[in-house]
NUZANU-862401 format. One record per residue (C-alpha): residue in three letters; x, y, z; residue number from 1. Coordinates in nm, 2 decimals, always signed. Example, Ala and Ser with C-alpha at 12.3 -4.5 7.8 and 13.67 -1.06 7.14 Angstrom:
BEGIN
ala / +1.23 / -0.45 / +0.78 / 1
ser / +1.37 / -0.11 / +0.71 / 2
***
This chain:
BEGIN
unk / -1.04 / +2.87 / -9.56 / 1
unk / -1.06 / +3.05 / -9.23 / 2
unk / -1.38 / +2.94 / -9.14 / 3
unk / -1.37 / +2.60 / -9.22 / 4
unk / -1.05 / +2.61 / -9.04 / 5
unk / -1.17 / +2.77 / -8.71 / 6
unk / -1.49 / +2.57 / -8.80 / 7
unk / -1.32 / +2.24 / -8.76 / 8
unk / -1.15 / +2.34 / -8.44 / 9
unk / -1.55 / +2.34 / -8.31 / 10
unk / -1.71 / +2.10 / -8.50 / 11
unk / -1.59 / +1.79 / -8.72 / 12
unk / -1.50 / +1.87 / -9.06 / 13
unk / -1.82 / +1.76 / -9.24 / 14
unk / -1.99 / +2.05 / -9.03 / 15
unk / -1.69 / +2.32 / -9.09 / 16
unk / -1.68 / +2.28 / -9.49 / 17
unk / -2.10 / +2.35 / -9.48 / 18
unk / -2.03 / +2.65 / -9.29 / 19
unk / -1.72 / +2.77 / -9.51 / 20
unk / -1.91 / +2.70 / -9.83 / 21
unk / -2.24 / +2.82 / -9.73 / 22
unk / -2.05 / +3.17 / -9.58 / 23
unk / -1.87 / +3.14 / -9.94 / 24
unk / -2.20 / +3.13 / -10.14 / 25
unk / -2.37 / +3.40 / -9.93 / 26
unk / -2.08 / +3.64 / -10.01 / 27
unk / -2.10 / +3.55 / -10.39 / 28
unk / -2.47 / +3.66 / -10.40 / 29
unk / -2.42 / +3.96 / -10.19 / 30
unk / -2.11 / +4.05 / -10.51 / 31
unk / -2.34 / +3.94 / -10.79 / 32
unk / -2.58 / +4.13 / -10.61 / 33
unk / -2.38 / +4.45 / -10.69 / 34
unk / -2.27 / +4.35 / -10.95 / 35
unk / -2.54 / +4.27 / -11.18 / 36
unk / -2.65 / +4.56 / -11.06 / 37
unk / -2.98 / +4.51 / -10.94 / 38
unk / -3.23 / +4.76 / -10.74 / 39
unk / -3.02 / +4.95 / -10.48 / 40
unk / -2.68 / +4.86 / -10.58 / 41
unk / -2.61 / +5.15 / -10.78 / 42
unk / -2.70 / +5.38 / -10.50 / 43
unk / -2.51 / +5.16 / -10.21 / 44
unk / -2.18 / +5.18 / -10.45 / 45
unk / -2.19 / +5.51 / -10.48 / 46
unk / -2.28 / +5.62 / -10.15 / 47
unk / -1.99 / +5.43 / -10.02 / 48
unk / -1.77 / +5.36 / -10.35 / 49
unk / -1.49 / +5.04 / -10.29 / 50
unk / -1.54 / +5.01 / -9.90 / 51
unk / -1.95 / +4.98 / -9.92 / 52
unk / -1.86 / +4.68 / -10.22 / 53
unk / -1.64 / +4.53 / -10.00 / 54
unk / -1.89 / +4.61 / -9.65 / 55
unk / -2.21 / +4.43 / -9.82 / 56
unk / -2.00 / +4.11 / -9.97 / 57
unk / -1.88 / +4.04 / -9.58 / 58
unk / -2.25 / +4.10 / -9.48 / 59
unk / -2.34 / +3.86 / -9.75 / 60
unk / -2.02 / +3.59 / -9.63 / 61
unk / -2.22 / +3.68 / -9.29 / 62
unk / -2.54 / +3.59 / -9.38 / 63
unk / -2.45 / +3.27 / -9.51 / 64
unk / -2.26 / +3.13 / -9.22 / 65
unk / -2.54 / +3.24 / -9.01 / 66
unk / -2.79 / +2.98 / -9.24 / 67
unk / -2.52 / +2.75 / -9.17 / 68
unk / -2.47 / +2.75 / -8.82 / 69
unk / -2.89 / +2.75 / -8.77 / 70
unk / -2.87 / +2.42 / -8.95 / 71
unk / -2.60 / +2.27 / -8.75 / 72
unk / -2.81 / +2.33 / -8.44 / 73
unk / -3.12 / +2.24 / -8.57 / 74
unk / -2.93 / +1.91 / -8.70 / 75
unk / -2.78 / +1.85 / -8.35 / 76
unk / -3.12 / +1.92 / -8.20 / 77
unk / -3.25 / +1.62 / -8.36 / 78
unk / -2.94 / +1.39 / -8.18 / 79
unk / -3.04 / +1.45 / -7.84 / 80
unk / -3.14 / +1.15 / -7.67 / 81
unk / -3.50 / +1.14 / -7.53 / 82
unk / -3.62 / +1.09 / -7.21 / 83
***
């Protein structure tokens, strides 16, 4: 919610609920990630127990508001008038 909410102060909404839901779907990979336990979860859990779960889901909400906001200017890039 706090993305699309500070997302909608920027851009319209249309824009701020891809960003919220994309951010949303890169932290629920990132958790099913660790999760399901797949190569080098084990060893990042217990390296950094609750706090390292909790560091790689926000790198995961991270990643996918950074594919987000890429698209939105590479969307908007394609609106400028030409000369």
């Amino acid at each position: 919610w706090g993305i699309y909410f500070l997302g909608s102060q920027v851009v319209d909404a249309r824009w701020a609920l891809r960003w919220a839901l994309l951010a949303f779907v890169g932290g629920l990979l990132a958790y099913n990630y660790l999760v399901l336990d797949f190569p080098g979860a084990q060893q990042a859990v217990e390296e950094r127990g609750t706090v390292g779960f909790l560091q790689i889901s926000l790198v995961g909400l991270g990643f996918g508001f950074a594919v987000a906001w890429l698209w939105s200017l590479v969307a908007e890039g394609g609106n400028q008038p030409k000369e």
